[in-house]
C-alpha positions as CSV (number, residue, x, y, z in Angstrom):
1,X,21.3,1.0,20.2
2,X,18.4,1.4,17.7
3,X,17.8,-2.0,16.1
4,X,17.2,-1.9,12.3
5,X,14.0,-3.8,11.3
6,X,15.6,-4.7,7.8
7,X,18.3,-6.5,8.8
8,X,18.6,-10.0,8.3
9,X,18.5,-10.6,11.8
10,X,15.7,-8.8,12.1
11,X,13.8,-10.7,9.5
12,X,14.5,-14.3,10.8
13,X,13.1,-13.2,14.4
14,X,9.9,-11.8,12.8
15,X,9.9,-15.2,10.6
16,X,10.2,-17.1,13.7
17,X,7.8,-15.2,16.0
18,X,5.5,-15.4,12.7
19,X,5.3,-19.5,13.3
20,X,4.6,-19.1,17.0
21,X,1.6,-16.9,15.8
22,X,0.4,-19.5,13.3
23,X,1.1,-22.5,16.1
24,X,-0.7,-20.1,19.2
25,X,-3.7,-19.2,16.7
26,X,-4.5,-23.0,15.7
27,X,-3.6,-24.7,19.4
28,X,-5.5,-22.2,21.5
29,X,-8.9,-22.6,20.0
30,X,-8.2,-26.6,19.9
31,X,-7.3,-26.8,23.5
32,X,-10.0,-24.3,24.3
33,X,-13.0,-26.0,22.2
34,X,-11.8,-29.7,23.1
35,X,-11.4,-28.8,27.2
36,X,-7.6,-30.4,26.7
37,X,-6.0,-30.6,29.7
38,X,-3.0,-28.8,30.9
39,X,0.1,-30.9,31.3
40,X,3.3,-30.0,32.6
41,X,4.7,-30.1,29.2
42,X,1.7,-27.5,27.6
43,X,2.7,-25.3,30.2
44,X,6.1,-24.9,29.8
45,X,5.1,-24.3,26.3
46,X,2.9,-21.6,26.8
47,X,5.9,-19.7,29.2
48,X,8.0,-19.9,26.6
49,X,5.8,-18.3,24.1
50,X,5.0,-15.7,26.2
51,X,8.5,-14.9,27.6
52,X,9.4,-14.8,22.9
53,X,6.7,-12.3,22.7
54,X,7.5,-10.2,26.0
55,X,11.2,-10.4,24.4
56,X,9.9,-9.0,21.0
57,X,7.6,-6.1,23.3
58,X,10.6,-4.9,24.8
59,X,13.0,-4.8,21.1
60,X,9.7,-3.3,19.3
61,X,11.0,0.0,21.8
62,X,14.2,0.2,20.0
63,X,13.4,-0.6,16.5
64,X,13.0,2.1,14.0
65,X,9.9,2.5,12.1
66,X,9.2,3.4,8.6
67,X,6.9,6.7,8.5
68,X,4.8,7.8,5.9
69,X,7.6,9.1,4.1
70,X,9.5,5.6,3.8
71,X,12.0,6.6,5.9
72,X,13.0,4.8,8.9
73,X,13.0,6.9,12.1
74,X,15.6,6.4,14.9
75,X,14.9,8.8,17.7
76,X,13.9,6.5,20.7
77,X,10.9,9.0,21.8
78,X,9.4,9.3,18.7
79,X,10.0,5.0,18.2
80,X,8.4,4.6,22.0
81,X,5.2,6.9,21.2
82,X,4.7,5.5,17.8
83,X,4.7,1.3,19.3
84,X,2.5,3.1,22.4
85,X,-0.1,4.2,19.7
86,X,0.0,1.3,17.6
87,X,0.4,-2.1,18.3
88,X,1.2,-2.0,22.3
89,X,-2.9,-2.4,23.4
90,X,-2.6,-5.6,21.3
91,X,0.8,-7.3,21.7
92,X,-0.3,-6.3,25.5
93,X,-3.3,-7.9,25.6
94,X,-2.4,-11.1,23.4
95,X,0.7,-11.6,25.6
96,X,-0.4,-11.1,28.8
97,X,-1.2,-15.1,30.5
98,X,-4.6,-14.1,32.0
99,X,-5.3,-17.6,32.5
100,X,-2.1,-18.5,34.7
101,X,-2.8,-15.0,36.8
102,X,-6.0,-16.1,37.8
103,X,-5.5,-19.8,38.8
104,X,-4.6,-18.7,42.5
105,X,-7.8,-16.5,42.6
106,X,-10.2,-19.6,41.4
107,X,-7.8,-22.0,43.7
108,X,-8.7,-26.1,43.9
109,X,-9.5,-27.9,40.9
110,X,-12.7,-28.9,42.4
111,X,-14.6,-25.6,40.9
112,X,-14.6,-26.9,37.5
113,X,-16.4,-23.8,36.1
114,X,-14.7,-21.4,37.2
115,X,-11.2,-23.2,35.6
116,X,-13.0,-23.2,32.5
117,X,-14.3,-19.7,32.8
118,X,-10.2,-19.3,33.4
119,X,-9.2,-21.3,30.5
120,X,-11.7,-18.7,28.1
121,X,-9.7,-15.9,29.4
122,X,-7.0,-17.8,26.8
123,X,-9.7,-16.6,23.9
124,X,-7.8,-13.0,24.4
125,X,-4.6,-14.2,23.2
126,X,-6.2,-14.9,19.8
127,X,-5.5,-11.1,19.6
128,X,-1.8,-12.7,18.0
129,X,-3.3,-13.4,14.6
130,X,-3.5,-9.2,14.1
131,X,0.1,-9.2,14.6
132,X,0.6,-11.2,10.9
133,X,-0.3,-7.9,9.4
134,X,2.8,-6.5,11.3
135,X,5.0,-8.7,8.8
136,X,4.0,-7.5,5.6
137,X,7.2,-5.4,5.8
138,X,8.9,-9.1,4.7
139,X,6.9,-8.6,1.4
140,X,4.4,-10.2,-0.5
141,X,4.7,-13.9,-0.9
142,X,5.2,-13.6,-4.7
143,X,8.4,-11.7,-4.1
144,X,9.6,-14.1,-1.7
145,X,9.0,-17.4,-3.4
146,X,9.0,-18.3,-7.4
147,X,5.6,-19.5,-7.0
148,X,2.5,-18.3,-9.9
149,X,0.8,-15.3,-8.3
150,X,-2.8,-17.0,-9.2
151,X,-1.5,-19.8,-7.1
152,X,-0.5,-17.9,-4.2
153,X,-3.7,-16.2,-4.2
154,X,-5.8,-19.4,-4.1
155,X,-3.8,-20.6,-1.4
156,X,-4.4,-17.3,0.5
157,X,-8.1,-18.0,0.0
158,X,-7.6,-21.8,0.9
159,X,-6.2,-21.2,3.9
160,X,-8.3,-18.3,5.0
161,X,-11.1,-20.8,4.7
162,X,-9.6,-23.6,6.5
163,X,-8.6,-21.0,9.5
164,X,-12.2,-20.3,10.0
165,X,-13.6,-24.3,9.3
166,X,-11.3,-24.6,11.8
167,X,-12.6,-22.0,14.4
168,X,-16.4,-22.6,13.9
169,X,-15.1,-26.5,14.6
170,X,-13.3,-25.8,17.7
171,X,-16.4,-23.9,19.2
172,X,-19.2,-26.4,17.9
173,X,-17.2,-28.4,20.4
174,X,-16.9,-25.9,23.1
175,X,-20.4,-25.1,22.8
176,X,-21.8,-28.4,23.7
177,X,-19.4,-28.7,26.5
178,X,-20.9,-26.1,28.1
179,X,-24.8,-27.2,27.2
180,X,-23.8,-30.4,28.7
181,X,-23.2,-29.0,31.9
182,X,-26.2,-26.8,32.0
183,X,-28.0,-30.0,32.4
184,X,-30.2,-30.5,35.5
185,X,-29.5,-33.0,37.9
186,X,-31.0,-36.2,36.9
187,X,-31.4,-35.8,33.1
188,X,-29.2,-37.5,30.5
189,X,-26.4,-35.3,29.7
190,X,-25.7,-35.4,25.8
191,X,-23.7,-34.0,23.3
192,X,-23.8,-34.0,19.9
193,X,-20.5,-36.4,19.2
194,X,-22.1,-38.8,21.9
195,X,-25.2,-39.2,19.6
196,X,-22.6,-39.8,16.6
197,X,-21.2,-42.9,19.2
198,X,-18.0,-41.0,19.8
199,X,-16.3,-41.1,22.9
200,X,-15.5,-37.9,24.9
201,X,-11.5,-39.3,25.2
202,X,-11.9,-39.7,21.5
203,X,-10.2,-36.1,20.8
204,X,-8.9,-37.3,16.7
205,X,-12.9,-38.2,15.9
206,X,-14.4,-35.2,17.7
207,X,-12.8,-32.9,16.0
208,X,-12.7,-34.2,12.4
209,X,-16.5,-34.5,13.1
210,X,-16.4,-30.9,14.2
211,X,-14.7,-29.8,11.2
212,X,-16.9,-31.8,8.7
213,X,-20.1,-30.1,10.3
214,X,-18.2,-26.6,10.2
215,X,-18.1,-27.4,6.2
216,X,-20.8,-28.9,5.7
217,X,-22.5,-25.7,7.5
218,X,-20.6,-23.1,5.8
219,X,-21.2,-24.4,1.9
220,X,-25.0,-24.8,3.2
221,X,-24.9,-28.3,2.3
222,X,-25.6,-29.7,5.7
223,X,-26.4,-33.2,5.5
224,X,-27.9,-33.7,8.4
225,X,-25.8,-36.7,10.2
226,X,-24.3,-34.2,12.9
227,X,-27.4,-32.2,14.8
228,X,-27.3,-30.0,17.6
229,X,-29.2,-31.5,20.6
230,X,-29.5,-28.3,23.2
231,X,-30.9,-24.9,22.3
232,X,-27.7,-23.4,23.0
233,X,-25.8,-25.7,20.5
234,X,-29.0,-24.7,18.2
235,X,-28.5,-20.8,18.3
236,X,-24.8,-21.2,17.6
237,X,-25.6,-23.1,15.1
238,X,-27.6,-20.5,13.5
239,X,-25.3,-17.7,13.7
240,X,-22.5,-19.8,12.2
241,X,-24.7,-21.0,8.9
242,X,-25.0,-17.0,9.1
243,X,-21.4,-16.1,9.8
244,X,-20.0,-19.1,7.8
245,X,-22.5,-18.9,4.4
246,X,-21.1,-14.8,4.3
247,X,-17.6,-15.9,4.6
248,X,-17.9,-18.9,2.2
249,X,-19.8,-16.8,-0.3
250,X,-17.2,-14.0,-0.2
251,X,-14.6,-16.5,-1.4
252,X,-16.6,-18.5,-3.9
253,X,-17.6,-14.8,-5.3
254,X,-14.1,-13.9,-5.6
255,X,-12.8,-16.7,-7.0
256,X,-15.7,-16.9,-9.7
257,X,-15.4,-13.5,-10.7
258,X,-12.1,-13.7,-12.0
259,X,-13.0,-16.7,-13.6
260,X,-16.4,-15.7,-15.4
261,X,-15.6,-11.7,-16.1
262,X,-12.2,-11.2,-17.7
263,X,-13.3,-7.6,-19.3
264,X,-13.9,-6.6,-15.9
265,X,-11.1,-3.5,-15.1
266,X,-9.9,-5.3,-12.0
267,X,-9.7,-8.6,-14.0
268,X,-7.7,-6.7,-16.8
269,X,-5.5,-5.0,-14.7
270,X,-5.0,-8.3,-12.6
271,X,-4.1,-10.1,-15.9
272,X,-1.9,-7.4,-17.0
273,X,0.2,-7.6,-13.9
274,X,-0.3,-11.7,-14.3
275,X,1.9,-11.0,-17.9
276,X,4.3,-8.6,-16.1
277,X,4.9,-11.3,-13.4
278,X,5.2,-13.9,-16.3
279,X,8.0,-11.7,-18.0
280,X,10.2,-11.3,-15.3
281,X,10.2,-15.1,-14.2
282,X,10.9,-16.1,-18.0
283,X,13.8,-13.5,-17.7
284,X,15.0,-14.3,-14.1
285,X,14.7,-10.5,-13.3
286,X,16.0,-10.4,-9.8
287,X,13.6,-10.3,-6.3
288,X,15.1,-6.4,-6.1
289,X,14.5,-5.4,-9.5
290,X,11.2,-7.5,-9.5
291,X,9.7,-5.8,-6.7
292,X,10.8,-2.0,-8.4
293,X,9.0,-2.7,-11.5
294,X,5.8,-4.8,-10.3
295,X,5.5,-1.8,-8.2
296,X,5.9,0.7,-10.9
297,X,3.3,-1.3,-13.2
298,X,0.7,-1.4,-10.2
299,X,1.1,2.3,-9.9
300,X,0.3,3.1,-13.5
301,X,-2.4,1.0,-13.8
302,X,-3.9,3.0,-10.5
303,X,-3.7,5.8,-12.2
304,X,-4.7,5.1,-15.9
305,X,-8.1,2.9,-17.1
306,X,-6.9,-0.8,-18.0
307,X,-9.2,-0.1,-20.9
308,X,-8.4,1.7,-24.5
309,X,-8.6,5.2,-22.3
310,X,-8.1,7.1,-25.5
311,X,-10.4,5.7,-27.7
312,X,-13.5,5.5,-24.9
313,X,-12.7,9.2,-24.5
314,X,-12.8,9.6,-28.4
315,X,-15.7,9.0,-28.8
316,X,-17.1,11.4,-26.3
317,X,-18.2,15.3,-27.2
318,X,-15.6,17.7,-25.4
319,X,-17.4,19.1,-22.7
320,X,-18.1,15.1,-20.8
321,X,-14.2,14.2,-22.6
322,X,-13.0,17.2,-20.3
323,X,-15.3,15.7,-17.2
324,X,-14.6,12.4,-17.0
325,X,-10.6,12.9,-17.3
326,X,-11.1,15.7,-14.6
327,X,-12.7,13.5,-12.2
328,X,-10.7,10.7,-13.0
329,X,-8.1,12.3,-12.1
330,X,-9.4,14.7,-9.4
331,X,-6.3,13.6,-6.6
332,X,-3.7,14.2,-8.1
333,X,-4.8,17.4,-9.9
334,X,-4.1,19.2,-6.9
335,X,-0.4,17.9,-6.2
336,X,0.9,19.5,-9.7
337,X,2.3,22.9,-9.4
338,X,2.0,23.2,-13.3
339,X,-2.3,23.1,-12.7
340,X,-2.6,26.1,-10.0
341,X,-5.0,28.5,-11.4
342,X,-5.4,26.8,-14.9
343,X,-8.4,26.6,-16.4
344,X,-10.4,23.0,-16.2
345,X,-9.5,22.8,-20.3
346,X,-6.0,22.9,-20.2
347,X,-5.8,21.0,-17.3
348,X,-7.4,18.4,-18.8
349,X,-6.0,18.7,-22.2
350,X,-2.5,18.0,-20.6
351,X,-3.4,15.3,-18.0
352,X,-4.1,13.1,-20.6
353,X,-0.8,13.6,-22.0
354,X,1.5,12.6,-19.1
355,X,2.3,9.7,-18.2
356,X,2.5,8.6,-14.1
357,X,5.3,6.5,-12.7
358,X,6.5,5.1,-9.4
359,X,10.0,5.2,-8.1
360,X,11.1,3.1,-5.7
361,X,13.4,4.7,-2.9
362,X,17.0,5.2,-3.9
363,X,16.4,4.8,-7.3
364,X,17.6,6.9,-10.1
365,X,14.6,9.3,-11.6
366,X,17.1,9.8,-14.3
367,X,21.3,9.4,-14.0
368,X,23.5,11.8,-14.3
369,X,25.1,10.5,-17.4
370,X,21.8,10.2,-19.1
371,X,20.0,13.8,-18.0
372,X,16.5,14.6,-17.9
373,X,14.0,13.4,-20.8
374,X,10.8,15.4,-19.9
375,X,9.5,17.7,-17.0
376,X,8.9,15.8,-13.9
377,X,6.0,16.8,-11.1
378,X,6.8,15.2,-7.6
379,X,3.0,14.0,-6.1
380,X,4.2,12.3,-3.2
381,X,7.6,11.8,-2.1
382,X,11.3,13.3,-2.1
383,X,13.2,12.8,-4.4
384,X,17.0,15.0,-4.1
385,X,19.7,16.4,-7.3
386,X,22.6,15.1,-7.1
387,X,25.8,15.7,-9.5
388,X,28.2,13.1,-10.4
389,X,32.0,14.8,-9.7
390,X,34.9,14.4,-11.5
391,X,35.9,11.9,-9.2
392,X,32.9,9.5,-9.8
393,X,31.1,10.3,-6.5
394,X,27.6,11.8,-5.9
395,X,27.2,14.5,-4.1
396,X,23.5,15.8,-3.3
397,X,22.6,19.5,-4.6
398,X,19.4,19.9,-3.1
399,X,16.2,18.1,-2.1
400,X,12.8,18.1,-4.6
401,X,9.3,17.7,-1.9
402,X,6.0,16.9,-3.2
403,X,4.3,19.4,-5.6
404,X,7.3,20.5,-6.8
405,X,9.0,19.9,-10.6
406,X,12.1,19.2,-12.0
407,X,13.9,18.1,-15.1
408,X,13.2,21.1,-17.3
409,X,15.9,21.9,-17.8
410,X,18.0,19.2,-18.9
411,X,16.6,19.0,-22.5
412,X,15.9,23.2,-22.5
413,X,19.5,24.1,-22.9
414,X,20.5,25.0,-19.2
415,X,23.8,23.6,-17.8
416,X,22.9,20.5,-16.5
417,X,26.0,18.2,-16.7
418,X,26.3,15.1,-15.0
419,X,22.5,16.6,-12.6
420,X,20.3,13.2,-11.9
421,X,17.7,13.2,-9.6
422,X,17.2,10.5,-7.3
423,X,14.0,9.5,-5.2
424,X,15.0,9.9,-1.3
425,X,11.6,7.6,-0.4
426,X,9.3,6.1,-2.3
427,X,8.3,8.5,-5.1
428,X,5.1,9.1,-7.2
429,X,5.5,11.5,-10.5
430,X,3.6,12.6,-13.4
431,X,5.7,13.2,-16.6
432,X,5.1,15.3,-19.0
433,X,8.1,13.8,-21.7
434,X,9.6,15.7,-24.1
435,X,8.2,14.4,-27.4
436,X,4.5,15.1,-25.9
437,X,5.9,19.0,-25.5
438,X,7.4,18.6,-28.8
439,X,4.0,17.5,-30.2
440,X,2.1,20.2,-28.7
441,X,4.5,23.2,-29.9
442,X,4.1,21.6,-33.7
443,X,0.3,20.7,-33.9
444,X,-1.0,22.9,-31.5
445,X,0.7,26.2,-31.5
446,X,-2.5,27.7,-29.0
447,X,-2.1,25.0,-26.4
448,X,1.3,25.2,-27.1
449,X,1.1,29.0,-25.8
450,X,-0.9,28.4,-22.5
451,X,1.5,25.3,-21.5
452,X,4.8,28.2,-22.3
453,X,2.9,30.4,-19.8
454,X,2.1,27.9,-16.7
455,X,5.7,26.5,-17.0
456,X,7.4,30.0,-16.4
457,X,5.1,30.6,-13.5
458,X,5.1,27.5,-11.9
459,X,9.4,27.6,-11.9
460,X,8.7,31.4,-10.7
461,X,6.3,30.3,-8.1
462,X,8.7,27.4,-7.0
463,X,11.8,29.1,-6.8
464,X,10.2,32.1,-5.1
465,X,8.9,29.9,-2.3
466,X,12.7,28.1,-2.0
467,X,13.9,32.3,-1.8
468,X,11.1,32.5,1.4
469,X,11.7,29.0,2.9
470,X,16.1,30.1,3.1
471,X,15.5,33.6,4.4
472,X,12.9,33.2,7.3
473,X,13.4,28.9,7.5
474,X,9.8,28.3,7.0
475,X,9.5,24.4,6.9
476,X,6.5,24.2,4.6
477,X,8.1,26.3,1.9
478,X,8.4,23.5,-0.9
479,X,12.6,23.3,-0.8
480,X,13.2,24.4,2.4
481,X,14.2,20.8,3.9
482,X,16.5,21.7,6.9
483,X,14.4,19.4,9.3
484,X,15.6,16.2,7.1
485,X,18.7,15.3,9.7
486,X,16.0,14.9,12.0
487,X,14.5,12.1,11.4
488,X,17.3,10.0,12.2
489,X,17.3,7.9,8.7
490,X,18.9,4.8,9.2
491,X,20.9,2.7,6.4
492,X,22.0,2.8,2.9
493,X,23.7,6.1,3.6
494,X,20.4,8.1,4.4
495,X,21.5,9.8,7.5
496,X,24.7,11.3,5.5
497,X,22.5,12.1,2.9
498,X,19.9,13.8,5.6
499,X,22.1,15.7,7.0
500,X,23.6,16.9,3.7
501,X,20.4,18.1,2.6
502,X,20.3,21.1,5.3
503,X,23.5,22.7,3.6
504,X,22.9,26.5,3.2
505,X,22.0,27.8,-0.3
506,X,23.3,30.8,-1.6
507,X,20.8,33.7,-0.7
508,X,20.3,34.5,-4.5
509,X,19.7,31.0,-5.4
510,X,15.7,31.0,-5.6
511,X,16.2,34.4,-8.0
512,X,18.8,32.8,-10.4
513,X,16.4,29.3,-10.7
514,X,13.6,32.0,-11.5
515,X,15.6,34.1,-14.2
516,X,17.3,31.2,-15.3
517,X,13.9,28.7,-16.0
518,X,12.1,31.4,-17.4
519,X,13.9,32.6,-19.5
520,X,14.5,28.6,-20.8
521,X,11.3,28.3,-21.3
522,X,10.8,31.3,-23.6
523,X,13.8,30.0,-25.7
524,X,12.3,26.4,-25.5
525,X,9.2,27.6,-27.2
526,X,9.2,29.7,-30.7
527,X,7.0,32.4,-31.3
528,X,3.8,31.5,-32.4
529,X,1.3,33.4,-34.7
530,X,-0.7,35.5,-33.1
531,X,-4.5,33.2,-32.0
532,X,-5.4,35.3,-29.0
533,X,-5.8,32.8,-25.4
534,X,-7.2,29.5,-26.1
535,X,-9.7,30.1,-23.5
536,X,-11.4,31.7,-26.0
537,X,-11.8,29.4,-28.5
538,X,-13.2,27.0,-26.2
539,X,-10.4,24.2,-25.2
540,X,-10.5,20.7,-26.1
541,X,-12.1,20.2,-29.3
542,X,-11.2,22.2,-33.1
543,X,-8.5,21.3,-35.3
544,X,-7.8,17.3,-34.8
545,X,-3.9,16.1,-34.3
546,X,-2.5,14.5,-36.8
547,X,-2.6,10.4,-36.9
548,X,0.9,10.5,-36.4
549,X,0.9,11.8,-33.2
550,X,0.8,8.6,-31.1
551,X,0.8,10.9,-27.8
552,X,-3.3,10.5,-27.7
553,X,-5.8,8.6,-30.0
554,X,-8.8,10.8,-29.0
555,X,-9.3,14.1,-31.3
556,X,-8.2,16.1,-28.7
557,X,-7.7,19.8,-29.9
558,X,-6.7,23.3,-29.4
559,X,-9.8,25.5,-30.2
560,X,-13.4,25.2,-30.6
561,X,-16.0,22.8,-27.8
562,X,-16.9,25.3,-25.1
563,X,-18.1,24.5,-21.3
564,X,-15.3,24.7,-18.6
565,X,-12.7,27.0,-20.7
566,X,-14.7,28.9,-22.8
567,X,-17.7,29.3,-25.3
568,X,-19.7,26.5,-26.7
């Protein structure tokens, strides 16, 4: 069978193989560094290890994946040529005992180089620490434990900078080892702990001396009691107060810019999600529901300034108002339908008027019972309609892909009873709610008439490409989703729910959508006094909305300002 990496399971061998990481990453440079001998019971270690991580090779062929959709795939080719082109060179290579293959190639003990030359080949293994990244699928550590995210960050930082004290230690030592042995016959062998009065047996004091000098090198201090005493110990020297001031320096920097510049955009948006985190401990929000809205807030703030957006933008003439919102939001302009072949004004007017969310997978976009609240654009993602029966149970109408929308019309007048949409993965929107369209149809009759105008043909364009995707089964077509069952979706129902999704539609379902939106639309919007096309009174600036309108601070208009949409 296919063995699903979420399970519980799952998640306590991954824990487990996680410690072996942390134990093969800290011993091996120790043993390596400090020439430790192998013992009968180091050995029978180091099998066991490697038979763990052979064992975990072997299950990573029959454990489904999460693709880019965040859905889990469970067809064992596709699983075998995903590991293949992933993580199989490393888990290879860092599993591999090298060192135990060769030992019957160097033979007796009495070649002591080449042992040690065979003991280095153990440096390959270190290859392990890349398989940590492998477990963020068992989350951040702040939605694991309780703990302050400020604190789990410095201790992320600590420990990162204890890791590599403890790696420049290790090959101070290792280094010297080998400069003592490139000593000519006849002159005094020396190492640096020797000159400190340490004995070589002495493996506690060598290496808390190696570790002080690693410190004491990195922070640039160096006090000077522990000196290198060979030129090779001298050039590795120098590349670690290289290698070990840029690491140092990184994390000083980082630390003291979140303590010295708390205006700066990361520090705000850092402190805003700092006050969401706050929030949810003081209510004891759930790890689940934690997770969906620290998620959602990170999103937002991605997408929108942590500064006062509106008032910055305010204070700007309209032809650099409509440029900086344009580039700002230059991704995602092309991912909503509702923009194709509108000018750069009204493109900009109405970006700064939705409002972008994130929707965890199998999440309600809106419920049934509640209905739709504004006119949703899908940027990344599927999301599916589903309608709640009369016996309680959800049954999916049809799948939503990305650059499609949705949820017009619940608050348009259609017959939408007991419709919600649902996100299928992981989910990205832009909203454009319905008080903001209610806003625009009072205050900016103009505007009001070009957004009237992009919504009909962006539902005709959609539903026309749903009409081509059912007749000829063209995959790219927008709602055309029959290929969904394939992908071999694994828990919480998905694979039902897959499946479902390549039901056959009716073949006039793509002309009543079209009939049916448009002509919603028109009866959504009144007539409006004739003002000609706002493209030619220029776009973004004119008659100011009112103070009331809490939708955007900046003057934002529907005539006058010139540049991209019209005259100056």
């Amino acid at each position: 069978g296919i063995l699903d990496p979420t399970h519980p399971s799952k998640l306590r061998w991954d824990m487990f193989l996680a410690v072996l990481i942390v134990m093969s990453v800290l011993v091996i440079p120790l043993r390596i560094g400090f020439d430790v001998s192998d013992t009968a019971a180091w050995t029978a270690v180091d099998w066991a290890v490697d038979a763990f991580f052979f064992l975990d090779m072997a299950a990573n062929f029959r454990t489904a994946f999460e693709d880019e959709f965040s859905v889990y795939v469970t067809v064992p080719r596709f699983i075998r040529d995903h590991y293949l082109k992933s993580w199989f060179l490393i888990d290879f290579f860092s599993t591999v005992p090298f060192d135990r293959l060769f030992e019957p190639v160097v033979g007796g003990t009495a070649n002591l180089k080449a042992l040690r030359l065979t003991r280095s080949l153990r440096l390959v293994r270190l290859l392990k620490l890349f398989r940590i990244f492998k477990l963020k699928k068992l989350g951040n550590a702040e939605d694991l434990v309780e703990v302050n995210a400020v604190v789990v960050r410095a201790l992320k930082l600590l420990l990162t900078l204890g890791f590599v004290g403890h790696l420049f230690g290790c090959f101070w030592s290792y280094v010297a080892i080998e400069a003592a042995e490139n000593w000519e016959e006849g002159e005094d062998a020396a190492a640096w702990w020797q000159v400190l009065g340490i004995e070589s047996s002495d493996l506690y004091s060598r290496y808390v001396a190696a570790l002080y000098w690693a410190f004491t090198t990195m922070t640039t201090v160096g006090y000077g009691d522990v000196l290198p005493v060979s030129d090779l110990e001298r050039v590795y020297a120098t590349v670690i107060m290289i290698m070990g001031a840029t690491v140092f320096g990184y994390i000083v920097g980082s630390v003291s810019t979140l303590a010295t510049n708390p205006f700066g955009a990361s520090a705000r948006q850092q402190d805003k999600l700092l006050k969401v985190h706050h929030y949810l401990d003081e209510q004891k929000i759930q790890t689940k529901l934690r997770s969906s809205v620290k998620k959602h807030v990170e999103y937002h703030l991605s997408q929108r300034s942590p500064f006062d957006e509106r008032r910055l933008l305010a204070q700007l003439p309209a032809d650099l108002r409509r440029a900086c919102v344009l580039q700002a939001h230059s991704e995602v302009r092309g991912k909503i339908s509702l923009f194709k072949l509108q000018e750069n004004y009204f493109v900009a007017f109405m970006l700064q008027r939705m409002q972008p969310e994130f929707v965890l997978q199998d999440v309600f976009i809106n419920t049934p019972e509640e209905g739709s609240d504004g006119i949703y654009f899908l940027t990344s993602g599927i999301a599916e309609e589903v309608k709640k029966e009369k016996s309680g149970e959800l049954t999916v109408q049809k799948c939503v892909s990305e650059g499609q929308v949705f949820g017009y019309d619940g608050f348009m007048g259609m017959e939408t009873e007991n419709i919600g949409y649902r996100a299928f993965t992981d989910c990205t929107l832009y909203v454009l709610m319905e008080s903001d369209i209610s806003s625009i149809i009072q205050n900016q009759p103009i505007m009001a008439r070009k957004l009237q105008r992009a919504l009909k043909n962006c539902i005709v364009s959609q539903s026309a490409n749903l009409v081509d995707g059912l007749a000829t089964g063209n995959k790219k077509a927008p709602t055309a989703q029959p290929h969904l069952s394939g992908w071999g979706a694994v828990g919480k129902g998905k694979a039902a729910r897959a499946s479902h999704s390549s039901q056959v539609y009716p073949a006039n379902l793509g002309d009543e959508e079209a009939k049916g939106g448009a002509a919603q639309v028109d009866a959504f919007f009144p007539e409006h006094p004739a003002g000609g096309d706002p493209q030619g009174s220029g776009g973004l600036s004119g008659r100011s909305r009112p103070e009331s309108d809490s939708s955007d601070a900046s003057p934002v208009t529907a005539g006058g300002g010139g540049g991209d949409g019209g005259k100056g």
